[in-house]
C-alpha positions as CSV (number, residue, x, y, z in Angstrom):
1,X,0.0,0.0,0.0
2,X,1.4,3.5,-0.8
3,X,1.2,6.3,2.2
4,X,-2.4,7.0,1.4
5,X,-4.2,3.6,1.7
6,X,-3.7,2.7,-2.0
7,X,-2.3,-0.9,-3.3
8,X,-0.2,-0.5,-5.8
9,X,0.2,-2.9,-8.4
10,X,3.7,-4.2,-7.5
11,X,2.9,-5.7,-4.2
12,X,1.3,-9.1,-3.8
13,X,-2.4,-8.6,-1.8
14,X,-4.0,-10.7,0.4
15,X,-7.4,-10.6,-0.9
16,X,-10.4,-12.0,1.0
17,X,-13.8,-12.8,-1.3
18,X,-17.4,-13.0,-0.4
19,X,-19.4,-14.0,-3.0
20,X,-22.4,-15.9,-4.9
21,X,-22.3,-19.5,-5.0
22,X,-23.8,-18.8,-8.2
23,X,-20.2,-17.3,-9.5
24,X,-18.3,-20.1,-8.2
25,X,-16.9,-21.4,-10.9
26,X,-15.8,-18.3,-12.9
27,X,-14.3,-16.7,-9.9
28,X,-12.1,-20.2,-9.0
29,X,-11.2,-19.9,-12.6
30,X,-9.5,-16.2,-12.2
31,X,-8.1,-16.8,-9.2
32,X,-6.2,-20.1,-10.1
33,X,-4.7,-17.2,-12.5
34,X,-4.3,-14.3,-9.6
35,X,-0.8,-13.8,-8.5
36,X,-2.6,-12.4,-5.3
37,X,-3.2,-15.0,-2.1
38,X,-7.0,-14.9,-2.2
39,X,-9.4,-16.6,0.7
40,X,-12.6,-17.4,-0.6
41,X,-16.1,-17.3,1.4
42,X,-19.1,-18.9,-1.5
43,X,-22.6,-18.0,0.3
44,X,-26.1,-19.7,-0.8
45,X,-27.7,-18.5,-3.5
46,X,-31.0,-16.3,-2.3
47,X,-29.8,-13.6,-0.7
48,X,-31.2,-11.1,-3.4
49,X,-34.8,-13.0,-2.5
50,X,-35.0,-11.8,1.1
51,X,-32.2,-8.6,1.3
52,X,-32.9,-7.7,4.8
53,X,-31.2,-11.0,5.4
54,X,-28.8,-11.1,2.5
55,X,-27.8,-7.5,3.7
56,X,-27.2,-8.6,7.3
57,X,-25.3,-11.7,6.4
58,X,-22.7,-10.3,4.3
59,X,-22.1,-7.4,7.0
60,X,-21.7,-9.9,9.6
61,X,-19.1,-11.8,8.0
62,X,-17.6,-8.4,6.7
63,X,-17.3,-7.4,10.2
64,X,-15.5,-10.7,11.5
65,X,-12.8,-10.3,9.3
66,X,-9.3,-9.2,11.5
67,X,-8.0,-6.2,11.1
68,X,-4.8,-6.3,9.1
69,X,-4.8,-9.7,7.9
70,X,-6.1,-8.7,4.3
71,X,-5.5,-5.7,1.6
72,X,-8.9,-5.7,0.4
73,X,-12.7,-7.4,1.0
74,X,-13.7,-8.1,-2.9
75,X,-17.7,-8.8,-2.5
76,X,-19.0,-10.7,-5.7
77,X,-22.3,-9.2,-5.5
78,X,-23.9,-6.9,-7.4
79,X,-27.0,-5.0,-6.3
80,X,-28.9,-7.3,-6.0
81,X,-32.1,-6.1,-4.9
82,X,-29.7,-3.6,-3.0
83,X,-28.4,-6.3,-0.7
84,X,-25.4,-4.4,-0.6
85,X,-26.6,-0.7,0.2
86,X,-24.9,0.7,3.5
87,X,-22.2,-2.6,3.0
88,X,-19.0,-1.0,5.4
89,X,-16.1,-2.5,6.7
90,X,-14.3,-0.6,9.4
91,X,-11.0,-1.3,8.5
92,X,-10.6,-3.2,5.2
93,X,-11.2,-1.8,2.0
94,X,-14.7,-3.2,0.2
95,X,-14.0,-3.7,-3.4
96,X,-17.8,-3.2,-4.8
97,X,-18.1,-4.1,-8.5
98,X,-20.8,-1.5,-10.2
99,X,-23.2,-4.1,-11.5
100,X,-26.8,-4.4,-11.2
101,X,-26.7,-8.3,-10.8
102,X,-24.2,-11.2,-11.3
103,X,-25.5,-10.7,-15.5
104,X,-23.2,-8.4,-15.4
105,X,-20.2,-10.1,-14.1
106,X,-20.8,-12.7,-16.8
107,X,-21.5,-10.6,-19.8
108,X,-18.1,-8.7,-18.7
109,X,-19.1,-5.1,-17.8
110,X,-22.1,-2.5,-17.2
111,X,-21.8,-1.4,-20.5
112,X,-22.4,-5.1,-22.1
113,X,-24.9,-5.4,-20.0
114,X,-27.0,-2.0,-21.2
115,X,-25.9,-3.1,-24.7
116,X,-27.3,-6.4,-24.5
117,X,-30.5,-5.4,-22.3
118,X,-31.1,-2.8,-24.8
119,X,-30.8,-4.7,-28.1
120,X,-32.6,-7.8,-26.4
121,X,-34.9,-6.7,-23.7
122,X,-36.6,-9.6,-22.1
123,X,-33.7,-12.1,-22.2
124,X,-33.9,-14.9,-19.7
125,X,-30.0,-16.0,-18.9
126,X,-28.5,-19.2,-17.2
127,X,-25.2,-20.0,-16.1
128,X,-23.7,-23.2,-14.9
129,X,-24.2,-22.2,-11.4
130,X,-28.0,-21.3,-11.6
131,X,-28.2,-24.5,-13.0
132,X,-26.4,-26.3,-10.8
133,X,-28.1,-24.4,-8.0
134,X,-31.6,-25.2,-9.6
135,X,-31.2,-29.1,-10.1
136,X,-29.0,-28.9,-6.1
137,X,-32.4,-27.2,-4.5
138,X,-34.8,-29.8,-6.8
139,X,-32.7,-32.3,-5.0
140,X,-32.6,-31.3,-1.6
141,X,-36.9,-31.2,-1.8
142,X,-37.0,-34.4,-2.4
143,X,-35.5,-36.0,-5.7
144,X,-36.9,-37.1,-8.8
145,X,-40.0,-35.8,-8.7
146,X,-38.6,-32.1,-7.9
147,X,-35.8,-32.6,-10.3
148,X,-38.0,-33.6,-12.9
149,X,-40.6,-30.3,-11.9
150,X,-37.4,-28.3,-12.0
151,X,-35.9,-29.7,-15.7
152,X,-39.5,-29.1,-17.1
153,X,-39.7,-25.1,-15.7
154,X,-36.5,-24.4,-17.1
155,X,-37.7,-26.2,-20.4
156,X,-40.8,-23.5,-19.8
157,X,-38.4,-21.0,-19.7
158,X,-36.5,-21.8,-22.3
159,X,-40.0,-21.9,-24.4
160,X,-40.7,-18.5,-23.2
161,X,-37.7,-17.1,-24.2
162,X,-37.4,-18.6,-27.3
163,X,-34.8,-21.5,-26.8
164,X,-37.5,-24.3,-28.0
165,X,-35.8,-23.5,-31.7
166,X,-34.5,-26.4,-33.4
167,X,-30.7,-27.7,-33.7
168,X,-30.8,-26.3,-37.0
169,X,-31.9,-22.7,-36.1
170,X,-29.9,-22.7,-33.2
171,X,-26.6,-23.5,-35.2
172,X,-27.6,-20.5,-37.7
173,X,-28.0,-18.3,-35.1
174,X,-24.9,-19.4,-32.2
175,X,-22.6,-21.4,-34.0
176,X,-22.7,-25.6,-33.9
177,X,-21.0,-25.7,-30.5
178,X,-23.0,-22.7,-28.3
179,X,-26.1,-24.9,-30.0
180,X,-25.3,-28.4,-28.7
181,X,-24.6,-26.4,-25.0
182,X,-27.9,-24.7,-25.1
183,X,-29.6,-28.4,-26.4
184,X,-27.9,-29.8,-23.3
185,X,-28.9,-27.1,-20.6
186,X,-32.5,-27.3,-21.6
């Protein structure tokens, strides 16, 4: 850190991330790549359904972090449903991405994000985390029957938002391999 509080981009930080389950796998990915020691906390997806709780969660565990053992709190949320409003740490820097929701983490930035939501309003996205979070909670109520229930609303979904095209469509308008993906999500 420089005098005023700043990292500077020569040193190595000791970064500590609270995030989305839902992210899991992308963030794992960047920081097998990170130079930076990184300790990673993954909460339960749901938080943006009851933010009261989501909000209280996070600042709890924000607020049991030791002073001095890390450079920075990096939170892998994005507003989500303003989980995140009034989010302080006393003496850690929070690292707060500008992002309305995780959709913006995974289409890269904000301004993807307005580009995409503008040119294709109504889009219905799914990641390998929702999905994996989906078929865990179908699971967890109580197996087939909620796993089946849960494969047939996201087939509903997919419907709605216009997956239900066929191989042949789909390759026209993704390419042969984002088609067989989307055929095997669905």
């Amino acid at each position: 850190m420089d005098g005023r509080g700043f990292m500077t981009p020569a040193s190595r930080w000791s970064l500590k991330v609270i995030a989305c389950e839902v992210a899991q796998r992308e963030i794992c990915h960047l920081v097998a790549e990170c130079p930076s020691l990184v300790d990673l906390e993954f909460l339960p997806v749901g938080h943006h359904d009851e933010p009261k709780t989501g909000h209280q969660d996070l600042q709890e565990r924000v607020d049991r972090l030791p002073a001095g053992k890390y450079d920075a709190v990096l939170v892998g949320y994005g507003l989500c449903n303003l989980i995140l409003e009034g989010l302080t740490a006393r003496h850690t820097p929070l690292v707060i991405p500008r992002a309305h929701d995780c959709i913006t983490f995974f289409l890269g930035s904000k301004e993807r994000y307005q580009e995409v939501f503008t040119t294709c309003p109504g889009t219905y996205y799914f990641t390998a985390g929702w999905l994996e979070f989906t078929q865990r909670k179908a699971r967890q109520k109580g197996g087939l029957v909620e796993l089946a229930q849960a494969t047939q609303d996201l087939g509903d979904q997919a419907s709605t938002f216009g997956l239900n095209k066929t191989f042949a469509e789909l390759v026209a308008k993704y390419g042969e391999e984002n088609a067989r993906y989307l055929l095997a999500e669905t």
